[in-house]
Backbone bond lengths (Angstrom), bond angles and torsions (degrees), N, CA, C in turn:
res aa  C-N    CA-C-N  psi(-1)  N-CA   C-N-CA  omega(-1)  CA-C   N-CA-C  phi
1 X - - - 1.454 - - 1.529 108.13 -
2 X 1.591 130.45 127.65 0.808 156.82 -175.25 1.633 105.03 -78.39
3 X 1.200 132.71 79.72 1.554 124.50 -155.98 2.025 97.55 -161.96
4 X 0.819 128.06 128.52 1.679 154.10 168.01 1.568 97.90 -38.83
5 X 1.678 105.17 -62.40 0.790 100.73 -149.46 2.063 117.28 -79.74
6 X 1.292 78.33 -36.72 2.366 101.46 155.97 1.074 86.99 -30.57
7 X 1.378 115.61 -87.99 1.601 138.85 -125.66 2.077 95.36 -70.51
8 X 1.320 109.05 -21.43 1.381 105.61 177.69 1.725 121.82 -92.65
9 X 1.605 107.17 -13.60 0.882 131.84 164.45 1.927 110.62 -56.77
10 X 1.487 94.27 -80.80 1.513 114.64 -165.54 1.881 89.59 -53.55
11 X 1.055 135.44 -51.32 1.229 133.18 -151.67 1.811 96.55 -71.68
12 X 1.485 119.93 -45.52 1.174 123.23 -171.65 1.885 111.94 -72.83
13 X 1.347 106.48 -12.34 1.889 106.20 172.56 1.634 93.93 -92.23
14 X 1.335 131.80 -53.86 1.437 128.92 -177.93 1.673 100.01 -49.99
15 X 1.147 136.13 -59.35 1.428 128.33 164.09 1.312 112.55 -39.12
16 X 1.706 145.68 -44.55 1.001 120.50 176.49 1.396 156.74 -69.89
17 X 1.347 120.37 132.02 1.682 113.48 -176.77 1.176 99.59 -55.43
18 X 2.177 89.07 152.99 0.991 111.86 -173.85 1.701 104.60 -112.72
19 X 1.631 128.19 139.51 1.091 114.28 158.60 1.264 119.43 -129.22
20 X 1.306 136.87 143.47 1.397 135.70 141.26 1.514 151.90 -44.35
21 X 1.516 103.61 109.73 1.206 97.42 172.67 1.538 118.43 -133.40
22 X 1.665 86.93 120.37 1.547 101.67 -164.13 1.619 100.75 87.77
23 X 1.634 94.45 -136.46 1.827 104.58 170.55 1.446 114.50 -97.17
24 X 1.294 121.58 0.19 1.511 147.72 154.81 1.396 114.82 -44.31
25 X 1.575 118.21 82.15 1.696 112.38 167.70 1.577 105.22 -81.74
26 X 1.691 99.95 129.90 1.891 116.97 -176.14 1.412 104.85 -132.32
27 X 1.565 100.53 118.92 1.086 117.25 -174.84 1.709 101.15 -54.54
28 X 1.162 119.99 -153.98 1.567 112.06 174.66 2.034 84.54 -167.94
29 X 1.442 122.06 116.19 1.670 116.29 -156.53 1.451 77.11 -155.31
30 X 1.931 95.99 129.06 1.705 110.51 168.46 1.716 111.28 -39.89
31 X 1.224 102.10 -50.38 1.987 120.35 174.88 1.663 119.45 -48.06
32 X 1.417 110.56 -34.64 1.359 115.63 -179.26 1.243 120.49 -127.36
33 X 1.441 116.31 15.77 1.179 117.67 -167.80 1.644 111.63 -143.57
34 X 1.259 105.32 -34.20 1.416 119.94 -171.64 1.625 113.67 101.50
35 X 1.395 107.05 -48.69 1.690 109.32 162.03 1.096 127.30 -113.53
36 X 1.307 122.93 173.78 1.360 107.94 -20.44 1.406 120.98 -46.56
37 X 1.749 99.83 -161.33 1.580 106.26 -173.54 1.530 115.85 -48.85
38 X 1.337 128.06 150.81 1.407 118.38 169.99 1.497 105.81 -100.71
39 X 1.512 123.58 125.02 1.415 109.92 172.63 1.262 103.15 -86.27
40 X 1.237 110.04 160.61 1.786 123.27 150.53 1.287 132.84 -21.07
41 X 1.497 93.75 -50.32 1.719 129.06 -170.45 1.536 88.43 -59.73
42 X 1.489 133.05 -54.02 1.338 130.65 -135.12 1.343 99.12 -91.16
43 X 1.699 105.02 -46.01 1.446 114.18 -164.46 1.795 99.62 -72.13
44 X 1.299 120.65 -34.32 1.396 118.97 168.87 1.383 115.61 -52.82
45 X 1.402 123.60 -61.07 1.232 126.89 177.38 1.434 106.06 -36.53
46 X 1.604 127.23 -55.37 1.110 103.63 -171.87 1.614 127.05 -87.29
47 X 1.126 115.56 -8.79 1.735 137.72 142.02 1.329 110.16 -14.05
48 X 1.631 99.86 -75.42 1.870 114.95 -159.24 1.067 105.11 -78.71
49 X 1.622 126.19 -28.21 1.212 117.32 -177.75 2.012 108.90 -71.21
50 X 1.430 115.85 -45.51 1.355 109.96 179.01 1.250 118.56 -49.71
51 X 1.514 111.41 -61.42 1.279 135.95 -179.21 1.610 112.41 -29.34
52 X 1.325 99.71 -57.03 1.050 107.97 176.18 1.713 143.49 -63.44
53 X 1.638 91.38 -4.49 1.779 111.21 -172.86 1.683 99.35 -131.25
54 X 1.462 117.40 3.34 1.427 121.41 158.05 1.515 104.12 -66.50
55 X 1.555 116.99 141.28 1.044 139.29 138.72 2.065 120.69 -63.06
56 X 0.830 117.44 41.19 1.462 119.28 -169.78 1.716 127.83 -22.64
57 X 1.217 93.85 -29.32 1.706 108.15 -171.85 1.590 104.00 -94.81
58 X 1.712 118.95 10.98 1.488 136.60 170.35 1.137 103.87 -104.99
59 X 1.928 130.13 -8.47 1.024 117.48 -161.89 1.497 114.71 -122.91
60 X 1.361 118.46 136.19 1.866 102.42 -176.34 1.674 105.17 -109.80
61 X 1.416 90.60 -32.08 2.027 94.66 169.46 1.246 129.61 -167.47
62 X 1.422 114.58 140.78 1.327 113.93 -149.36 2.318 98.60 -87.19
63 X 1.202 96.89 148.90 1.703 96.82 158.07 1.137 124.54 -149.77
64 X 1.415 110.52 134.19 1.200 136.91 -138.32 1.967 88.51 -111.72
65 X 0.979 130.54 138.08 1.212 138.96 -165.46 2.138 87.50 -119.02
66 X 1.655 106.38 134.94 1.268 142.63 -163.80 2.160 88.54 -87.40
67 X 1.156 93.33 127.25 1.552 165.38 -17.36 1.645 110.22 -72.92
68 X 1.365 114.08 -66.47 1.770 118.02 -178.67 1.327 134.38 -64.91
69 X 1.611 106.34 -12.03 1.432 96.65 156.19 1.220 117.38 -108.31
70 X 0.926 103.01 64.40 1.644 117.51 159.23 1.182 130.23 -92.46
71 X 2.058 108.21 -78.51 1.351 89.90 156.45 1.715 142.04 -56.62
72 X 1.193 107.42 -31.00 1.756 98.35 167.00 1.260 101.18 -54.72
73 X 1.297 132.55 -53.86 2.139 111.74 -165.13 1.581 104.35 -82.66
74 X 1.368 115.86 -9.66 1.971 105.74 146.37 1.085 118.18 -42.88
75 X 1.795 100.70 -75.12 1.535 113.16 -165.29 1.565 118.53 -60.02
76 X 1.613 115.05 -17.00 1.444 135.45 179.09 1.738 107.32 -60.60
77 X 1.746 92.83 -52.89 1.606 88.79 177.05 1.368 126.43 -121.49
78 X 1.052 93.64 36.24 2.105 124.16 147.29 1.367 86.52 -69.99
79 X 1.253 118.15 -91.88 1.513 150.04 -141.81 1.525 84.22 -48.99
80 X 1.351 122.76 -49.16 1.985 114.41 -140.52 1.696 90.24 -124.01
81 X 1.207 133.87 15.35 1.572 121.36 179.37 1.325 103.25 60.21
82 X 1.338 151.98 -3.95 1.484 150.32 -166.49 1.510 110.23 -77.11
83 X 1.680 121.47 119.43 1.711 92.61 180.00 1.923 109.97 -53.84
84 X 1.508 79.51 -163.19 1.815 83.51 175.39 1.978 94.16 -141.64
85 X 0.936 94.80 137.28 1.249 97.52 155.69 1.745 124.49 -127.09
86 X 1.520 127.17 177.09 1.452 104.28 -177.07 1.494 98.99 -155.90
87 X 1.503 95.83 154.00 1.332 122.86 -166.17 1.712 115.54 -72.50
88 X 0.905 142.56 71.06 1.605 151.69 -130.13 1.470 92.83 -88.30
89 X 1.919 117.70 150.81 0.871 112.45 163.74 1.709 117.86 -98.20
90 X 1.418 106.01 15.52 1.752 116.21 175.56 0.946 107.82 -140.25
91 X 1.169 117.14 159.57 1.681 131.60 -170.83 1.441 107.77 -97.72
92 X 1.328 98.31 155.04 1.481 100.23 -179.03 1.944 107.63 -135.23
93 X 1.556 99.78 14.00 1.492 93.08 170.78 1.698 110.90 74.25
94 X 1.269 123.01 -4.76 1.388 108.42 -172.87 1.498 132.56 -64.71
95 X 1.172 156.15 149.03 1.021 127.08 -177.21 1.808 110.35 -71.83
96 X 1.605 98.28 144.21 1.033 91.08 171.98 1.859 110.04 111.38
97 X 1.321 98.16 -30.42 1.727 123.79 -180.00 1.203 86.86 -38.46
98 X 1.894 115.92 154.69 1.290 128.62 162.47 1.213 103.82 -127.49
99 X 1.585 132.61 138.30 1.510 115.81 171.25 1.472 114.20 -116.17
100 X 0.965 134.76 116.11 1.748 135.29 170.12 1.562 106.32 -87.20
101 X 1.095 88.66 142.59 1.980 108.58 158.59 1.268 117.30 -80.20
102 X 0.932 122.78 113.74 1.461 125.37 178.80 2.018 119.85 -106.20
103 X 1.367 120.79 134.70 1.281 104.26 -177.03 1.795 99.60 -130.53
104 X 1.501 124.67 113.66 1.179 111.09 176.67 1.268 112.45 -112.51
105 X 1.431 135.88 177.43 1.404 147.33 176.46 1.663 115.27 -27.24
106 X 1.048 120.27 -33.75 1.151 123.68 -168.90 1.979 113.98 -156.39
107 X 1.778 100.17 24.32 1.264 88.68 168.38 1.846 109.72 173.52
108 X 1.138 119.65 148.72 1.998 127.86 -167.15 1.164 108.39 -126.22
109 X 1.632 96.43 124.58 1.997 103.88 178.93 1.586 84.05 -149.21
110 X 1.544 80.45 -135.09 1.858 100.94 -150.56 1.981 83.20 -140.76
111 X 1.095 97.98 167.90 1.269 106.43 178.70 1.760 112.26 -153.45
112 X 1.335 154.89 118.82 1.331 135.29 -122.60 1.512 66.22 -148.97
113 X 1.627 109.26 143.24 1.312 136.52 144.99 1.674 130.54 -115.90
114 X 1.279 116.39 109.57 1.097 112.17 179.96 1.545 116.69 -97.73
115 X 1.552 111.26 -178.75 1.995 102.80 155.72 1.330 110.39 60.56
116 X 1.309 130.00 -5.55 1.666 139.85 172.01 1.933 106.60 -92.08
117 X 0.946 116.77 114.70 1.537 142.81 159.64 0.963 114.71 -102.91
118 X 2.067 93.07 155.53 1.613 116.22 155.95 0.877 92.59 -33.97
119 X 1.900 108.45 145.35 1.161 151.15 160.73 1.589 113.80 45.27
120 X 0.979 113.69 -10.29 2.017 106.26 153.23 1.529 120.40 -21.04
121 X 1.213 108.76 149.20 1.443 93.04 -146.01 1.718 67.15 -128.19
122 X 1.398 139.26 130.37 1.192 145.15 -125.65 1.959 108.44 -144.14
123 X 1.245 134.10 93.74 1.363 127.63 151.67 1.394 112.18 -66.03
124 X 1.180 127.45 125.38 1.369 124.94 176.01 1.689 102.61 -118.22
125 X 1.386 113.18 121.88 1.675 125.61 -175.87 1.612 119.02 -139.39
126 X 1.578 93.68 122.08 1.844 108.19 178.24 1.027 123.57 -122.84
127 X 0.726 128.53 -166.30 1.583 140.95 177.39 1.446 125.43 -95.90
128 X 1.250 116.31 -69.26 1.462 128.28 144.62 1.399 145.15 -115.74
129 X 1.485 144.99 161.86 1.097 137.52 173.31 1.385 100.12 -120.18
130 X 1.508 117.97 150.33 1.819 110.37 173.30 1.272 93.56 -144.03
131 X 1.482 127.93 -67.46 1.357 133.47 168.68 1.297 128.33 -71.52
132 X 1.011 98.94 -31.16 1.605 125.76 -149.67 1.180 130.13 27.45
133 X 1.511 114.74 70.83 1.599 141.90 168.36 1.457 97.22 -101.79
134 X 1.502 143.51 -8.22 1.651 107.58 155.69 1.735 103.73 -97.97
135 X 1.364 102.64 -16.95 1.680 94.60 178.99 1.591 126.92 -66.67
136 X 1.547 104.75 -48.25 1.090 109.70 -177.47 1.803 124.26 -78.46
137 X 1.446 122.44 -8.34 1.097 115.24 161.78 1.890 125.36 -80.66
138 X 1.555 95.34 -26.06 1.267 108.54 159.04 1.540 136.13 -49.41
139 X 1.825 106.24 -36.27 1.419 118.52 -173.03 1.643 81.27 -75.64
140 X 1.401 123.58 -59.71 1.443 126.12 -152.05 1.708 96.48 -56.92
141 X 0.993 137.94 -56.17 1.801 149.59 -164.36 1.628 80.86 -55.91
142 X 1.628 132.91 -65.28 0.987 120.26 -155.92 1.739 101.09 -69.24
143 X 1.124 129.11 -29.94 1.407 122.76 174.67 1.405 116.43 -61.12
144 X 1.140 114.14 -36.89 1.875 134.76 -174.35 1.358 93.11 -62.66
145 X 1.576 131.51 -72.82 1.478 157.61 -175.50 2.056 87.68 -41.27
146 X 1.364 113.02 -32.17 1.288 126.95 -179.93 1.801 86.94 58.04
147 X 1.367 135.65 65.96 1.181 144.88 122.11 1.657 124.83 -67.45
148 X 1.285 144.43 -178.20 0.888 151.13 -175.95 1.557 106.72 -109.48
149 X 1.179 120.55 151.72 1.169 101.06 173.36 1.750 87.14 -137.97
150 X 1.660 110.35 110.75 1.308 131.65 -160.84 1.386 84.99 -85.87
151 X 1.076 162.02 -136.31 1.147 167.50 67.91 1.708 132.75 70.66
152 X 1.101 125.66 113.19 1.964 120.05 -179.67 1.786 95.92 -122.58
153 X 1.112 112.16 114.61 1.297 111.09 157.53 1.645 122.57 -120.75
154 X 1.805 126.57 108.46 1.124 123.00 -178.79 1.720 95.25 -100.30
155 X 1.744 96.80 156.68 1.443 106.05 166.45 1.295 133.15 -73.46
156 X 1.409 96.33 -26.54 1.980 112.27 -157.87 1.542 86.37 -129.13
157 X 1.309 117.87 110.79 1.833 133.55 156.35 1.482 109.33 -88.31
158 X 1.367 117.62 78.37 1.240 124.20 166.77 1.713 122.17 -82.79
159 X 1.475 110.08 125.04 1.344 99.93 178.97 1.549 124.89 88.51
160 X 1.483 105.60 -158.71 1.257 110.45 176.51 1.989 118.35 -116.55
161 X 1.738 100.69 6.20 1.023 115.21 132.27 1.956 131.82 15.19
162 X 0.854 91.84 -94.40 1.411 106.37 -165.71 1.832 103.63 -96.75
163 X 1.355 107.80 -4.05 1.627 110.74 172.77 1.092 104.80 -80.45
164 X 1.505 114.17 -39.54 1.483 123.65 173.40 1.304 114.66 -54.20
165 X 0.790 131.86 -72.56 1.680 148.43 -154.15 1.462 101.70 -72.33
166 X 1.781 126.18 -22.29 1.379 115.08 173.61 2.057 86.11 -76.22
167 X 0.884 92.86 -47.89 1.418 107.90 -163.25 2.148 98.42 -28.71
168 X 1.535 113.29 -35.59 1.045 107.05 -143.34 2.125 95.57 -113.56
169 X 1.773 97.22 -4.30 1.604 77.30 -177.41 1.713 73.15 -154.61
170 X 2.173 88.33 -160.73 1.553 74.06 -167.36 2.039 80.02 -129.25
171 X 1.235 106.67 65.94 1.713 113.76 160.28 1.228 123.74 -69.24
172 X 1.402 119.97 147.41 1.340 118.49 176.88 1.966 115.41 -70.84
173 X 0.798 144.28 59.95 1.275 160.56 172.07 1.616 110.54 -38.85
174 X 1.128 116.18 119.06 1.823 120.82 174.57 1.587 100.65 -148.08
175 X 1.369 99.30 162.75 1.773 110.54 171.95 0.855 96.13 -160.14
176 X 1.701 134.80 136.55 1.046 126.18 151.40 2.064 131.98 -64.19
177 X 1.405 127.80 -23.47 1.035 144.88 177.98 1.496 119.79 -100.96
178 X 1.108 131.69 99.31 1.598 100.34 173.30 1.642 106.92 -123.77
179 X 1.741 112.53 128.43 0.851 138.94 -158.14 1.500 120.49 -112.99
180 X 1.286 131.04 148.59 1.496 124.28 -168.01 1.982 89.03 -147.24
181 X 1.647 105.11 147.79 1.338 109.03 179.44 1.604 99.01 -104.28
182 X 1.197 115.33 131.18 1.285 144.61 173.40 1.541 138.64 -109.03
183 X 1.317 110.12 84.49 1.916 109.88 -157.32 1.579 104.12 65.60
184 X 1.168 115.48 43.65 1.678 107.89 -158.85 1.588 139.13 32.91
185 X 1.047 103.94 71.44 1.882 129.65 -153.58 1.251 90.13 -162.08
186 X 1.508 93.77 127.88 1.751 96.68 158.75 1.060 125.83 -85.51
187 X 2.028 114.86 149.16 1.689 95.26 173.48 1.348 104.25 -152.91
188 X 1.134 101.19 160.28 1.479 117.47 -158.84 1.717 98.54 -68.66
189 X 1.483 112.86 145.62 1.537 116.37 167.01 1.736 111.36 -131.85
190 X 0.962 104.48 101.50 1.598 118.13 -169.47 1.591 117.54 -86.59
């Protein structure tokens, strides 16, 4: 796709350092990381591009998964009037709380959903996918919760991730980026 806003995307993860943890190569991206700085410019880019391939009138509320998709499912329901709710990494006891196990590349918690109901009709938005052990227990909790899950849009398709997870249900799955580590270097997969 011939688009400003792609092309500022893909160029700004190929710019990012890479670090290790463990045998774990991690990119380090204003979008998924916090640093470096995040401009406007970047976090918009990836805004207009979702926004723009949402079905909105499929959607009743967006969730934003704790820490980096946050601001994207802010700026999601700035942009679209949609509340937001978010995927917490602590509990808060509410009624109604859901807790998943989550296991990613380089780390094991809990992940708490609140404010999600029957038949909610569900955007689910992150930052990245690599394994996808916080994504895919999330789709399942939201199936359990027997919500809908209208829509998933991540920025960063790391891995084999998200091959898996189509592999294992039948979710609506999108990314705008999808990325593969190379000698530990990121690189673009088009």
């Amino acid at each position: 796709m011939n688009d400003a806003r792609y092309d500022l995307l893909r160029q700004s993860v190929i710019d990012a350092p890479v670090v290790m943890k463990g045998d774990y190569a991690y990119f380090i991206h204003p979008l998924s990381d916090g640093v470096p700085q995040q401009s406007a410019e970047l976090l918009a880019a990836a805004r207009d591009l979702i926004n723009e391939q949402v079905d909105w009138d499929s959607v009743d509320i967006i969730l934003g998964i704790e820490a980096m998709g946050i601001p994207l499912a802010t700026a999601l329901s700035l942009a679209s009037g949609k509340p937001l709710v978010v995927g917490r990494k602590r509990t808060y006891g509410l009624p109604g709380e859901f807790a998943i196990d989550q296991t990613t590349g380089y780390s094991k918690g809990e992940i708490y959903l609140n404010d999600i109901g029957k038949g909610d009709r569900v955007l689910l938005v992150d930052d990245v996918v690599s394994t996808g052990g916080t994504l895919l227990p999330i789709l399942k909790a939201i199936d359990e919760i027997q919500a809908i899950v209208a829509d998933c849009w991540i920025i960063f398709e790391k891995g084999d991730g998200m091959d898996m997870i189509r592999s294992t249900g039948n979710w609506p799955l999108n990314s705008l980026v999808k990325i593969e580590m190379i000698n530990n270097k990121v690189s673009l997969i088009e």
